[in-house]
Backbone as CSV, one residue per row, in Angstrom:
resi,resn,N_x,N_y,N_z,CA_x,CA_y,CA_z,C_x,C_y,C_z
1,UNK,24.540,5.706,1.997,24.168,6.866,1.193,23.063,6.448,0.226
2,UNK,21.884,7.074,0.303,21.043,7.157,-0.450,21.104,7.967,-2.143
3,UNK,21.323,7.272,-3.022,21.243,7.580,-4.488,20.086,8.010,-5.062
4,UNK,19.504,9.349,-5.012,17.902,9.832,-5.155,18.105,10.305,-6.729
5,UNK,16.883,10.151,-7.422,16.784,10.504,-8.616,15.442,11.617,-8.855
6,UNK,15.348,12.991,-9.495,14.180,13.681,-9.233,13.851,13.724,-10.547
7,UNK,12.335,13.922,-10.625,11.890,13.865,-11.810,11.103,14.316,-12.023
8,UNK,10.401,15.827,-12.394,9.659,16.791,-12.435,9.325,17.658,-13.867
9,UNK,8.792,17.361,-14.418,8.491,18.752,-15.662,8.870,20.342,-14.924
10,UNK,9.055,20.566,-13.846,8.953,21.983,-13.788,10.079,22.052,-13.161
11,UNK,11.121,22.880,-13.321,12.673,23.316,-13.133,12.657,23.872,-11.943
12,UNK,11.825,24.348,-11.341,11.551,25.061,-10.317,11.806,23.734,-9.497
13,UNK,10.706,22.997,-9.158,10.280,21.471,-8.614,11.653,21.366,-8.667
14,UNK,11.955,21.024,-9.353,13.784,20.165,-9.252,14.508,20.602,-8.441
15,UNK,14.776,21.895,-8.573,15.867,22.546,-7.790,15.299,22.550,-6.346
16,UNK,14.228,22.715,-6.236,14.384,22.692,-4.690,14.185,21.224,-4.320
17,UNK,13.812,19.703,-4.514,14.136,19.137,-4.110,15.785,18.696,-3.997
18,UNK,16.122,19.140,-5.346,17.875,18.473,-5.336,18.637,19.281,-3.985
19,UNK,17.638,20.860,-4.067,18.523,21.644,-2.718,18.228,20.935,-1.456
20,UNK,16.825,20.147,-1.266,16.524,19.329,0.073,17.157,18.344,-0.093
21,UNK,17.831,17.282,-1.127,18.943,16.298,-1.244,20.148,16.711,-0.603
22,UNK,20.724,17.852,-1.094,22.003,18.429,-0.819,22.248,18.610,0.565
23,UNK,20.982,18.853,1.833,20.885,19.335,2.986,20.799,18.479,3.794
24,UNK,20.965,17.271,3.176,20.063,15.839,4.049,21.080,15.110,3.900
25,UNK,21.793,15.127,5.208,23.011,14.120,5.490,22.536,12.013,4.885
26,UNK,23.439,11.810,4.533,22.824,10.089,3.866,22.214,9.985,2.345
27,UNK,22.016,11.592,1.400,21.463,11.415,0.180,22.228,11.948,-0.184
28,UNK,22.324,11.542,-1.675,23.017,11.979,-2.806,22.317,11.976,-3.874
29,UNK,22.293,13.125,-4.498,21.257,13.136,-5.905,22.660,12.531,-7.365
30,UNK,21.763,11.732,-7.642,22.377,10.861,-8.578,21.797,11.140,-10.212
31,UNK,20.813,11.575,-10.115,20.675,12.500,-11.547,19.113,13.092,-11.353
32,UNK,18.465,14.256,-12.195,17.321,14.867,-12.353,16.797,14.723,-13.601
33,UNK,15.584,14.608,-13.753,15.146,14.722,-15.223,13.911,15.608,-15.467
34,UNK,13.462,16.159,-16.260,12.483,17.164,-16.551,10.981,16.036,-17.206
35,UNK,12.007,14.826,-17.890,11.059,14.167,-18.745,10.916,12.765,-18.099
36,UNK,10.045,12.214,-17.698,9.918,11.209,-17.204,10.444,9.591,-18.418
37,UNK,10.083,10.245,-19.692,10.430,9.159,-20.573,11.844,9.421,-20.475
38,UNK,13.189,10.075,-20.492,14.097,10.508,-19.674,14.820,9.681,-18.884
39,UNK,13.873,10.097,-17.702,14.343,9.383,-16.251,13.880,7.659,-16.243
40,UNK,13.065,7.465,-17.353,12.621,5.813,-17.506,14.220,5.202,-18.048
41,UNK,14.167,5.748,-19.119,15.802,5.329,-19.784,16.689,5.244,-18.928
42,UNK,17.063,5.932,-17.721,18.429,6.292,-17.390,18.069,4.827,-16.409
43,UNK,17.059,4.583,-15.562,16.723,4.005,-14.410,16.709,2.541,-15.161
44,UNK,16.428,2.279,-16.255,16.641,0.835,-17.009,18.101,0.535,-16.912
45,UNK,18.764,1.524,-16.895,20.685,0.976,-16.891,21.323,1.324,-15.691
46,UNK,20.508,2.830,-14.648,21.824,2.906,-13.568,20.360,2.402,-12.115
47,UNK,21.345,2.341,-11.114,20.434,2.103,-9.909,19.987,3.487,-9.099
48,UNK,19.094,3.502,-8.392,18.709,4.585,-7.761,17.785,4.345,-6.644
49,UNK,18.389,4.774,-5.485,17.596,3.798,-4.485,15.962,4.514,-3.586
50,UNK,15.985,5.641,-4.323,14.751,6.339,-3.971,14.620,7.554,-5.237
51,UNK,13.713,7.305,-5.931,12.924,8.256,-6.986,11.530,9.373,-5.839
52,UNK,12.171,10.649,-6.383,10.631,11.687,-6.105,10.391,12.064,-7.714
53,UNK,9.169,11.460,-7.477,8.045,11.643,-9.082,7.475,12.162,-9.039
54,UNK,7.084,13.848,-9.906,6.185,14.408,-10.097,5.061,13.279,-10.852
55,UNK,3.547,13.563,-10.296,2.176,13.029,-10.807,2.159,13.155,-12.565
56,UNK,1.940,14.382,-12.950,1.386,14.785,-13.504,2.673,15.616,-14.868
57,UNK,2.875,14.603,-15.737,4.033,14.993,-16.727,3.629,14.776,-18.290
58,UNK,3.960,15.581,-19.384,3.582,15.233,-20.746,4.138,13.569,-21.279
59,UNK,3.515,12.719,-21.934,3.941,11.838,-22.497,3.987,10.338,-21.783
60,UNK,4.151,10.579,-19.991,4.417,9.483,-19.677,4.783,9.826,-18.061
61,UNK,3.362,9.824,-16.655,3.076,10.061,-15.764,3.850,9.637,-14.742
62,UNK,4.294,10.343,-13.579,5.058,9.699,-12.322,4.090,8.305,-12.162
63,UNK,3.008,8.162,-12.396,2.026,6.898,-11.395,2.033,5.206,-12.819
64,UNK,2.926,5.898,-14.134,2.576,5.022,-14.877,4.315,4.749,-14.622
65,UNK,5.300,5.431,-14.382,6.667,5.337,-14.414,7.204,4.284,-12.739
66,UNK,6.359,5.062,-12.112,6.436,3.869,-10.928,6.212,2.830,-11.328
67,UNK,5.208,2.460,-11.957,4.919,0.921,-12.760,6.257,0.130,-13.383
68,UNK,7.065,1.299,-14.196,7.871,0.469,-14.534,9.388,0.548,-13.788
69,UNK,9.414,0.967,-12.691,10.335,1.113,-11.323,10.581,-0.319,-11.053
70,UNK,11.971,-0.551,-10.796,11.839,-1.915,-10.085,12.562,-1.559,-8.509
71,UNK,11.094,-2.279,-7.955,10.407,-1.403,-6.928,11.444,-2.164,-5.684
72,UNK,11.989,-3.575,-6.232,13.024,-4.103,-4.944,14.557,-3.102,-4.486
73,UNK,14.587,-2.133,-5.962,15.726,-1.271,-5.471,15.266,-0.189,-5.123
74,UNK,14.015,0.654,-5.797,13.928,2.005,-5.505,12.851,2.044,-4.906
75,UNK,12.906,3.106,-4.006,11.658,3.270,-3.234,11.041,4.812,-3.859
76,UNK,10.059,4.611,-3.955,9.229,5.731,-4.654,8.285,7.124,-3.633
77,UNK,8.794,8.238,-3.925,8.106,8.971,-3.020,7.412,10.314,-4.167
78,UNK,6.269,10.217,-4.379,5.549,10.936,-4.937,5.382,12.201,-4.421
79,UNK,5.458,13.442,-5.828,5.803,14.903,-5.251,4.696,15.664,-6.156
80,UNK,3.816,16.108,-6.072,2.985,16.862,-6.998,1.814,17.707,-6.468
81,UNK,1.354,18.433,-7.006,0.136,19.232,-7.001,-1.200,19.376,-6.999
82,UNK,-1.424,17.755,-6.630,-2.421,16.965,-7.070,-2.917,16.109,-6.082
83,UNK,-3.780,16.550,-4.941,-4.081,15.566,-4.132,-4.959,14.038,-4.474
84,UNK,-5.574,14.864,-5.354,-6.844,13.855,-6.055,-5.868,11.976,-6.328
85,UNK,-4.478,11.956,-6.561,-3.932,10.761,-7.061,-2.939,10.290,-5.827
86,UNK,-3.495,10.758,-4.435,-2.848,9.713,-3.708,-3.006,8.676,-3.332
87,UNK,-4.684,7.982,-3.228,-5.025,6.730,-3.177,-4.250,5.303,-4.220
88,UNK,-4.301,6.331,-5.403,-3.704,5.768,-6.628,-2.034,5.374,-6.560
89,UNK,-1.526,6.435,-5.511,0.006,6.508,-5.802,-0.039,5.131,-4.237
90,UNK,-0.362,4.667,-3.930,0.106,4.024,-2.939,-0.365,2.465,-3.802
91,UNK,-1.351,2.335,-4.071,-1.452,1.169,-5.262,-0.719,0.575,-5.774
92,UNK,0.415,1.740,-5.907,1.615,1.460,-6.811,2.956,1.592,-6.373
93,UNK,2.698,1.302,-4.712,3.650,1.032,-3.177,4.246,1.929,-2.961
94,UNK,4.203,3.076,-3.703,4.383,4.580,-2.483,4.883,4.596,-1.233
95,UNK,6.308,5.346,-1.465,6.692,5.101,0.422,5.420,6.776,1.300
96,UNK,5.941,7.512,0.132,5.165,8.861,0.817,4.463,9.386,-0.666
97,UNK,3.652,10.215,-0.184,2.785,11.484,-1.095,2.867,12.863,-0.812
98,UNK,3.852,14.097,-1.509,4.081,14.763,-0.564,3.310,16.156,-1.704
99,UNK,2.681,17.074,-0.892,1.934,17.691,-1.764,2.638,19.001,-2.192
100,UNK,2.810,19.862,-2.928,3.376,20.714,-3.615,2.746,22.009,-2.561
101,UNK,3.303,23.291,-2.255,4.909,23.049,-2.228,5.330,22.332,-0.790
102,UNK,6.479,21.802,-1.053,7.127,20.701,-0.088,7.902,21.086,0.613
103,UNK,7.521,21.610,2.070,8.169,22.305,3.111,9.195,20.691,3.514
104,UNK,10.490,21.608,4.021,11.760,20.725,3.919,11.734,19.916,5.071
105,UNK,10.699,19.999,6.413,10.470,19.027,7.052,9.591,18.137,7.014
106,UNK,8.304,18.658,5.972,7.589,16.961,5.339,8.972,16.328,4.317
107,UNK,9.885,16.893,3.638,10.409,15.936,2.833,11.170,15.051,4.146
108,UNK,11.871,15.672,4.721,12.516,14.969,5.737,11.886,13.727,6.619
109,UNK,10.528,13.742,6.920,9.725,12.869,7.545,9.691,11.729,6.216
110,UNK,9.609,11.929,4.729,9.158,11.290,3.775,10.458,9.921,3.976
111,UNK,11.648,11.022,3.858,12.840,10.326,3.711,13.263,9.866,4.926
112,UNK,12.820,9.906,6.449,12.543,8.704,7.203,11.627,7.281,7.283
113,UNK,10.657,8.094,6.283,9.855,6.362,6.029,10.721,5.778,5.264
114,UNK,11.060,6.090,3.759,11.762,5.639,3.299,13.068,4.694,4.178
115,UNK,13.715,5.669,4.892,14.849,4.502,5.606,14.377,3.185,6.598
116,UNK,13.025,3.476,6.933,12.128,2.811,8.425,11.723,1.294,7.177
117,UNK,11.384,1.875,6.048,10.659,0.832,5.058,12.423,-0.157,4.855
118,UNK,13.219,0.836,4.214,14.495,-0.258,4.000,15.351,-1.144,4.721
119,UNK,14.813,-0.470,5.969,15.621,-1.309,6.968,14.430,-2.166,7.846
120,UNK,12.887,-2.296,7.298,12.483,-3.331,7.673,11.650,-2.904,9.209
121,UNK,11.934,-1.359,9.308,11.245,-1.143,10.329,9.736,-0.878,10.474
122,UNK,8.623,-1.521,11.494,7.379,-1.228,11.224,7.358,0.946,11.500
123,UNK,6.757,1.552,10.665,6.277,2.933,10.980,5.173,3.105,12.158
124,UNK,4.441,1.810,12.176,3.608,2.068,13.563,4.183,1.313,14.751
125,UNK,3.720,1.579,16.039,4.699,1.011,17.400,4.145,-0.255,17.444
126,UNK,5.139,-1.053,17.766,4.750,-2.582,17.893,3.112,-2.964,18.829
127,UNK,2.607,-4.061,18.902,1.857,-4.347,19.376,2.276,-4.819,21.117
128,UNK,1.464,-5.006,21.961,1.620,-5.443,23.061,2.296,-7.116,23.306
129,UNK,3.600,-7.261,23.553,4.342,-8.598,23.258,4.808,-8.689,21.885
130,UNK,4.860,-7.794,20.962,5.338,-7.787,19.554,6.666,-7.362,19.866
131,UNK,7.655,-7.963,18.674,9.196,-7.435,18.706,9.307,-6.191,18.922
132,UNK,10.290,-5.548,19.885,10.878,-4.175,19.385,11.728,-4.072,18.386
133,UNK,11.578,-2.523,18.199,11.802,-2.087,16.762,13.952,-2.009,16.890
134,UNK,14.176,-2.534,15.731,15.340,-2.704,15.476,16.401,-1.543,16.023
135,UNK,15.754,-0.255,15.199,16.064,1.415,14.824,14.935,1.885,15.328
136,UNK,15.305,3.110,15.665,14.589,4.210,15.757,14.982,5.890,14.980
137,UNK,14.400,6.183,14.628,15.140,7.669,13.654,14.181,8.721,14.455
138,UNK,15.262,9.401,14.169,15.432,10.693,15.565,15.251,11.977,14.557
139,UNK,14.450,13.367,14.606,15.003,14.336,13.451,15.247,14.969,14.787
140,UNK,16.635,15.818,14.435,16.919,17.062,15.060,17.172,18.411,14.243
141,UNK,16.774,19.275,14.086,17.324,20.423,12.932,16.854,19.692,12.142
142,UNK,18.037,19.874,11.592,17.752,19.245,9.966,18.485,17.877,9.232
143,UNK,18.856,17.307,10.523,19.361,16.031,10.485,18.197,15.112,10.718
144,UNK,18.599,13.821,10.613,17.969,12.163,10.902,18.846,11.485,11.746
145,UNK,18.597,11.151,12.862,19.730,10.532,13.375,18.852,9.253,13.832
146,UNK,19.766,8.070,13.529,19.237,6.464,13.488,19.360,5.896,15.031
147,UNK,19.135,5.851,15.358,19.344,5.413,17.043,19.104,3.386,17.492
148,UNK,19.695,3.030,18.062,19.738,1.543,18.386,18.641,1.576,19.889
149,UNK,17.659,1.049,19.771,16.863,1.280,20.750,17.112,0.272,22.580
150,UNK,18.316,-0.065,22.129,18.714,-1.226,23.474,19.403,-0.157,24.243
C-alpha cells in the first residue's frame, strides 16, 4: 500500500486527487495539505511514500519542497497548471509532471511509473540481450495489475 500525501493551495485540486487515491487499488491517502509549509512539517516526522505537489503555492513552492523531500522514501509526482516548470520539476527527480486538470487515467499512468521506479523497473523496454524486466503493470479499467513476466 502506497501512503500518498497531496498538497495543493486549491481545495478543489485536493479533492479530486484524494478522490483518484480512493479509486486506485494499492493507495492510501495518508494526509492533504493546502499549505506546503504544512505538508513540510508533517513529512519531517511521518513517512509518505509518494507526494503530488502543486508548482505554484504562497510562501513555499512544490519545486522548492521537493528539495526538502527525502527523496529515498518519497517519490514525487508534480500536479499543476504550469507547463513552463517541467524541465525544472525533473531536476529535482520527478517521477511524473501531470498538467492540470488531471484526467484519472494520466494520474493512473503517473502512479505506474511511480511503482516501475520502486520496484527498480526500467520504463523503457530492455535493450537487445539486456535483462528482462522483473514486473510488468497492466491497466485495466481502473485498476493496475502487476504481472510476473515468466
Amino acid at each position: 500500500m502506497l501512503r500518498c500525501v497531496v498538497v495543493d493551495d486549491e481545495a478543489g485540486a485536493v479533492e479530486v486527487l484524494r478522490g483518484y487515491i480512493a479509486r486506485t487499488p494499492g493507495l492510501a491517502a495518508a494526509a492533504s495539505f493546502r499549505s506546503a509549509v504544512d505538508a513540510q512539517a508533517w513529512l519531517s516526522t511521518h513517512e509518505a511514500d509518494l507526494a503530488f505537489l502543486d508548482i505554484d503555492m504562497p510562501d513555499l513552492g512544490g519545486l522548492e519542497l521537493a528539495g526538502l523531500v527525502d527523496r529515498r522514501r518519497t517519490a514525487v509526482v508534480f500536479c499543476t497548471a504550469y507547463a513552463q516548470y517541467a524541465a525544472e520539476s525533473y531536476e529535482r527527480d520527478a517521477v511524473d509532471y501531470l498538467l492540470k486538470p488531471v484526467a484519472f487515467e494520466r494520474f493512473l499512468r503517473a502512479v505506474a511509473k511511480v511503482l516501475a521506479r520502486r520496484d527498480g523497473f526500467a520504463p523503457s523496454p530492455p535493450e537487445r540481450g539486456g535483462p528482462a524486466p522483473r514486473e510488468l503493470f497492466v491497466k485495466s479499467g481502473a485498476k493496475i495489475h502487476r504481472l510476473d513476466p515468466r
